[in-house]
N, C-alpha and C positions, 0 to 999 in steps of 0.2 A: 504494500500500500504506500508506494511511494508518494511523494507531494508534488509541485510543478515544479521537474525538474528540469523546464523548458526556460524557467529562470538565469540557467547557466550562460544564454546568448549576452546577459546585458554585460559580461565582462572579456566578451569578444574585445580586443583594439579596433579601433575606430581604422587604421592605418593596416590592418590584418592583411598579409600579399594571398592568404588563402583561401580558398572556399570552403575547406574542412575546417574545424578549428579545434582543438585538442586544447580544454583548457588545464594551462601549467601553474602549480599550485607549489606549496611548502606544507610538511604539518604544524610547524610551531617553532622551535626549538633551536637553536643557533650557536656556533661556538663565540662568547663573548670575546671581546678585544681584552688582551692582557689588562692594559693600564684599568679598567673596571673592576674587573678581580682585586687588582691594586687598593681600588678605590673603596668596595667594600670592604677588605680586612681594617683599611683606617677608621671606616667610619665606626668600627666595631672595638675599635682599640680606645679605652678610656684614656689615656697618656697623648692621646692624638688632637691635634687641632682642629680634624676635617671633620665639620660638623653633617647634621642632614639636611641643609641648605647643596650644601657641596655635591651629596652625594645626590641629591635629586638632580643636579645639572648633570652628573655623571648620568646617569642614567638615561636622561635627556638628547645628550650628545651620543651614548650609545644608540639610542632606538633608532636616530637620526643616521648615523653611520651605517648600522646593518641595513635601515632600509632600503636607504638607496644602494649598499650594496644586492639588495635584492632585486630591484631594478634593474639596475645595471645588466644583472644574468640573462634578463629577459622575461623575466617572469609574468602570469598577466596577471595573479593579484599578489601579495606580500603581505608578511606579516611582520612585526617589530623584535623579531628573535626573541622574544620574551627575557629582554634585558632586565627587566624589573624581578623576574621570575627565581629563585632559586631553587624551588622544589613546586611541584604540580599540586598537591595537596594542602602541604604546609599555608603556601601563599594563599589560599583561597579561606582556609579554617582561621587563619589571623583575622578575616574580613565576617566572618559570622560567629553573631551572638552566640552562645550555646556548646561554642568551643574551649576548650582552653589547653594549652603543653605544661608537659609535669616533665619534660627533660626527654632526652634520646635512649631510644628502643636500638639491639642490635637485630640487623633483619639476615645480613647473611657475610660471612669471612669476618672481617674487622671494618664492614658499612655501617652506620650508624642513620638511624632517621630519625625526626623529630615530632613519633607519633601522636596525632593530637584526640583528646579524650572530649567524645559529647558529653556533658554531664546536667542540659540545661534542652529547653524546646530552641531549637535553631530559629532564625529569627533572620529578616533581610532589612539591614542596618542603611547603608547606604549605599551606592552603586558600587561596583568589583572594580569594572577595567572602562567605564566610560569616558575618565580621564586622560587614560591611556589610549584606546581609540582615537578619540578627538585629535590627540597631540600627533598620532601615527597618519591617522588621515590628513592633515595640515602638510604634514611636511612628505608626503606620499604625492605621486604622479597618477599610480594606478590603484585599483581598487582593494581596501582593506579586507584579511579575512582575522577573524578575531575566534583563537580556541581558546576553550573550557573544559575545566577538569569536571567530565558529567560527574552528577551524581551519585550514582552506584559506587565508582572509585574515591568517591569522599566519604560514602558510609562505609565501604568494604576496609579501607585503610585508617581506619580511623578506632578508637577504643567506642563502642555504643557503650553507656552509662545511664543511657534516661530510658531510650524507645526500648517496647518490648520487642522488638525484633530490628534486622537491618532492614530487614526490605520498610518498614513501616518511615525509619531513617531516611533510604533513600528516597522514598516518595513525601516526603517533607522536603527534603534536599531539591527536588525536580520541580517542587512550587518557587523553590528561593530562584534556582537557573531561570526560570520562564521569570519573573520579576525582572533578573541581570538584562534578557535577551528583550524584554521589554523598553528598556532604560536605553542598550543598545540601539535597536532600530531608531527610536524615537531620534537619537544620535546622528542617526544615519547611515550604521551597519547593515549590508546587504550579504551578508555572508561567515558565516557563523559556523565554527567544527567543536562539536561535543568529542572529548577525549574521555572513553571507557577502556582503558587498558585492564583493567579490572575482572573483566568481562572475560579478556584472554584464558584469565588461571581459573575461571568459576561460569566454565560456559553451560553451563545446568542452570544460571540464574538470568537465561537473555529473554523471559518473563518478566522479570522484576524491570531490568532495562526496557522492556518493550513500554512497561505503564509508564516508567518515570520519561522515556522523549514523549507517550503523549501530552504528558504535565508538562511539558517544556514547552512542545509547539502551540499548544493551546491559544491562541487569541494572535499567533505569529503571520503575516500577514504570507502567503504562499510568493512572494517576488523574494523573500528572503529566504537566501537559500541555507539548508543545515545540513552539516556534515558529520558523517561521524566515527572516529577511528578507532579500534580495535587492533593491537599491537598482535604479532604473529602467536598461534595457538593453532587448535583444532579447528578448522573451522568448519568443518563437517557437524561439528554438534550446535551449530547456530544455523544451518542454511538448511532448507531455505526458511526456515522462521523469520529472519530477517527480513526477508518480502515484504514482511506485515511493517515493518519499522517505518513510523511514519515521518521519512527522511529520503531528502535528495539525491543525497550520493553517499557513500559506505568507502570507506577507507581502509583497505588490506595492507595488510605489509607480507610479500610474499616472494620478493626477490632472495631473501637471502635463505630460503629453502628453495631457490633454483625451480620456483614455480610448481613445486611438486602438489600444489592443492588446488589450483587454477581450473581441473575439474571440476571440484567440488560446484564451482557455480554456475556449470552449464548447465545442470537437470535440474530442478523447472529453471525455467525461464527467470533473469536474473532483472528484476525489477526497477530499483532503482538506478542512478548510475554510478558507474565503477569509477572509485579513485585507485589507481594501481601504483604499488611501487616497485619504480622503475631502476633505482641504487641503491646499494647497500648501506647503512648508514651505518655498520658496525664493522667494514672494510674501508681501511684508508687507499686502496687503490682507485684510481680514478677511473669508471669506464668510460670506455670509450664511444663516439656517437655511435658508429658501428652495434657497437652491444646493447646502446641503452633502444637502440630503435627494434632489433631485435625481442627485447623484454616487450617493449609496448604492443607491438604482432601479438603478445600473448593477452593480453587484456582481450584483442579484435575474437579472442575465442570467444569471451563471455556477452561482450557488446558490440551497439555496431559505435563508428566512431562516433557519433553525434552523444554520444552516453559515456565516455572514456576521457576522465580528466588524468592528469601526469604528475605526480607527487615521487618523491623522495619516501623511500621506507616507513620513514617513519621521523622524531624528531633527530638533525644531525648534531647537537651543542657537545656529544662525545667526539667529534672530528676535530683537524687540526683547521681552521678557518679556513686555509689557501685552499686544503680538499675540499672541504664543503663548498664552497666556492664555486671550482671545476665542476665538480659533481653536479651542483642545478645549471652554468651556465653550457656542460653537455647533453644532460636533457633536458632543457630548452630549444637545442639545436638538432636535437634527434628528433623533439617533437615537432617540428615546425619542417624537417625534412620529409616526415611521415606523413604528413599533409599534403605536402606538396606531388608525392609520389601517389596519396590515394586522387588527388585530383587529374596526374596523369593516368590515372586506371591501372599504375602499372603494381597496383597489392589486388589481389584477387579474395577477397573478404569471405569467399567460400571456400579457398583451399584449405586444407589444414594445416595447420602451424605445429610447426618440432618444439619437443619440449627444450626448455633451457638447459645447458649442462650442467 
């Protein structure tokens, strides 16, 4: 039950050389410029002079940097590398009432997190990231997309202390999201990715996820488009459930299993449209355009191209910047080759396509 995913034309370029359009996307996540790293250990150091004046212009002059390094790649929308961002969860539980951290939890080796405990009714205090949009939009060329850590991965990570259950959590959690995405549009947000990574390790709960996006979208106007990504797992025990997801386009990460599940979304008929990742974002080798146009052929099994936007695996902020870098400005150029060649006829969209190595 997808939404109007015919939405996705309004972020065609205006200057587009193609008839096909294959829209190039990011999921989130960016590797920050050193001196910011910098910036926050000062502002963390009591001995330090760099106040939170400081560090907000830092923060400022990063989003302002990455974006238009985003640009730059070619990309047709961007997002702010989530310069503000430290943690998907963290950052979002500081913002709601009914939170609070009691110190770092170890989750696996010597990683530490800073698991946050409900212990009160969550509550939508004042907006998340409107500020942050506004400021990204302003100094952006092309069109903003703005991710959210969905709600299931805020109750699933999270200590519950009040609700009698998680899922009862999450769908508390999926009213405050539709409020954020409310505040957003009103903004000017036309494009919107829900992050359920959560979803990955606990794919027996994509019920619970199906109620909480419809609490999201609820009152969301169909020209805005929702996205929603799901980090690599089984995906065979979501599909096709997911059909019913009432969402635009769905976001796989499935290059770095060498496409081995890209079946899974031929039988039934695969609904909404496919955001496919087309690099690895846990290999620092750059592909090449060659290979990444190669990966995208594998999307054309599940959709036809009118339905098949071009994203990166998943978030890349564990790369070294220069690769990240490469990495989206060669599949921008593989995407935009793939276009070119379906408009000379010369992909044949009924052969079959070889699986990936």
């Amino acid at each position: 039950m997808s939404r109007d995913a015919e939405n996705r034309e309004q972020f065609r370029p205006e200057n587009h050389d193609n008839e096909h359009f294959l829209l190039t996307t990011v999921v989130g996540s960016y590797p920050k410029p050193k001196w910011l790293n910098r910036a926050n250990d000062l502002a963390e150091d009591p001995d330090s002079k760099f106040t939170e004046e400081h560090l907000h212009e830092a923060h400022d002059d990063a989003c302002r940097v990455i974006t238009n390094e985003h640009e730059r790649s070619g990309l047709d929308t961007v997002v702010d590398g989530e310069m503000r961002r430290e943690e998907m969860v963290e950052y979002f539980a500081h913002r709601i009432p009914g939170y609070e951290f009691n110190g770092p939890v170890k989750v696996w080796g010597h990683n530490y997190f800073d698991k946050p405990s409900v212990v009160g009714e969550v509550e939508y205090d004042e907006p998340w990231l409107v500020d942050e949009f506004e400021f990204t939009r302003d100094v952006a060329s092309k069109p903003v997309k703005v991710p959210i850590t969905g709600p299931y991965t805020l109750a699933s990570w999270s200590f519950n202390e009040h609700y009698e259950s998680e899922a009862e959590l999450a769908y508390a959690l999926a009213d405050l999201v539709n409020e954020e995405i409310e505040q957003l549009v009103e903004a000017g947000a036309t494009y919107i990715q829900i992050d359920e990574p959560a979803l990955a390790t606990t794919p027996d709960d994509h019920a619970i996820v199906g109620e909480c996006l419809e609490r999201i979208v609820s009152g969301v106007p169909d020209e805005v488009r929702i996205g929603l990504h799901v980090c690599y797992g089984d995906y065979s025990r979501i599909y096709p459930e997911l059909n019913d997801y009432p969402i635009d386009e769905f976001d796989v990460e499935l290059c770095n299993g060498g496409y081995d599940q890209i079946d899974v979304f031929t039988e039934p008929e695969f609904e909404p449209d496919l955001a496919l990742g087309v690099v690895d974002v846990h290999d620092a080798e750059v592909e090449s355009v060659e290979e990444i146009k190669e990966n995208i052929l594998q999307g054309l099994k599940v959709v036809p191209p009118e339905k098949l936007t071009i994203s990166p695996d998943c978030g890349v902020k564990l790369l070294p910047r220069k690769v990240a870098y490469q990495k989206m400005e060669n599949m921008v150029k593989a995407a935009r080759e793939v276009e070119a060649e379906l408009d000379a006829g010369e992909i044949d969209l009924d052969a079959p396509v070889q699986s990936a190595d």
